[in-house]
ZAMI-408416 format. One line per field, with one value per residue (C-alpha): x, y, z; residue number from 1. Coordinates in steps of 0.02 Angstrom, whole numbers, always signed. Layout:
u	X, ... $
v	Y, ... $
w	Z, ... $
pos	NUM, ... $
END
This chain:
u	-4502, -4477, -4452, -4562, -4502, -4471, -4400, -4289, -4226, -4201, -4109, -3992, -3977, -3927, -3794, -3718, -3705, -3633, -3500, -3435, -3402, -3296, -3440, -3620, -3701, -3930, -4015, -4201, -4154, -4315, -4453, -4571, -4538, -4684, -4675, -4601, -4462, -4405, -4388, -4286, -4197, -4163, -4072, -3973, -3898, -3871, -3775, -3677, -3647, -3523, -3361, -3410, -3440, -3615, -3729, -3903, -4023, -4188, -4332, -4382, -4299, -4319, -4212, -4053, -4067, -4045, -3913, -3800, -3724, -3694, -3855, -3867, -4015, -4013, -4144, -4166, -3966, -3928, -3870, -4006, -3942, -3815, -3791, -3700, -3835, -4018, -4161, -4326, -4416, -4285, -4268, -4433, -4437, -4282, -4356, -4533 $
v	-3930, -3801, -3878, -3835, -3723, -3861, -3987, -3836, -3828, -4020, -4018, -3878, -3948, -4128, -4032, -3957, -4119, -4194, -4053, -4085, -3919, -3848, -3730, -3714, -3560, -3608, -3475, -3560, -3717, -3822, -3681, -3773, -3947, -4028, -4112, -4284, -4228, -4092, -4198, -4320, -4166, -4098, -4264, -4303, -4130, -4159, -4303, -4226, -4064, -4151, -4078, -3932, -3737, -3692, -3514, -3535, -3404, -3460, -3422, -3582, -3568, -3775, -3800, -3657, -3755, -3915, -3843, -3778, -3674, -3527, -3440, -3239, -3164, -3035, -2909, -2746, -2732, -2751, -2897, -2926, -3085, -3187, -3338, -3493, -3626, -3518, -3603, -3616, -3478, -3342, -3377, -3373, -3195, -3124, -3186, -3087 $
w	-3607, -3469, -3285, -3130, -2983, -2890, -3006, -3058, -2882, -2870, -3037, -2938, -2763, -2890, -2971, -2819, -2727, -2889, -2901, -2741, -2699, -2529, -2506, -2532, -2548, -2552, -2578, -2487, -2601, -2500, -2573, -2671, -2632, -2578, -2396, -2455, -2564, -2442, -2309, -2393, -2523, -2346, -2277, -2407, -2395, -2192, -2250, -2392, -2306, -2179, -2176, -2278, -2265, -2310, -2306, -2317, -2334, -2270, -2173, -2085, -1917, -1940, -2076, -2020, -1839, -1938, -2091, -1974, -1842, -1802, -1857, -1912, -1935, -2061, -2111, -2186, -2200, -2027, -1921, -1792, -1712, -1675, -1578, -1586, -1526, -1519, -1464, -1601, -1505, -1495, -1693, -1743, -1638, -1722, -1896, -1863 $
pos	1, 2, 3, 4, 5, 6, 7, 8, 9, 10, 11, 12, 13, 14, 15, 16, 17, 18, 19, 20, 21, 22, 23, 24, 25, 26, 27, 28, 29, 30, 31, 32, 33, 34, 35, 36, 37, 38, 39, 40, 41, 42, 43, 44, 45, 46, 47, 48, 49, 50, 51, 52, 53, 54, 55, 56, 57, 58, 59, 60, 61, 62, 63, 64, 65, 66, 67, 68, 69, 70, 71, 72, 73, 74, 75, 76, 77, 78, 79, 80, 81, 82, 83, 84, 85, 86, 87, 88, 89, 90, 91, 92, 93, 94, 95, 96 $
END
């Protein structure tokens, strides 16, 4: 039996909390979760993530605001932002 996208991505984001890793590279590790389990996938990594180095790729200007700080925004190659603490709307304009 083959797994879903999104069971396949729980079954990941499982094993990498298990491993208890130093750093966590997600590669847009809430994508196909329906509403319910990515709301509570996503706060049990908030919790576990404490303490730890993490680079998300994503593009939900919600979920790098909540993952983490600072926040890059990368496209076509090239770094086209940078800042420390950005507000949503300056995010969602650097991701567009």
């Amino acid at each position: 039996a083959s797994l879903s996208g999104g069971q396949a991505r729980r079954v990941s984001l499982a094993r990498m909390l298990y491993e208890d890793a130093g750093i966590w590279l997600l590669d847009e590790p809430f994508a196909g979760l329906d509403v319910k389990t990515r709301k509570e996938v996503l706060e049990e990594v908030l919790v576990s993530a404490a303490g730890r180095s993490m680079m998300l790729v994503t593009h939900d200007p919600r979920e790098a605001r909540m993952l983490g700080q600072p926040i890059m925004v990368i496209g076509q190659g090239r770094l086209h932002y940078f800042a420390p603490d950005a507000p949503d709307g300056v995010l969602l304009e650097a991701m567009s």
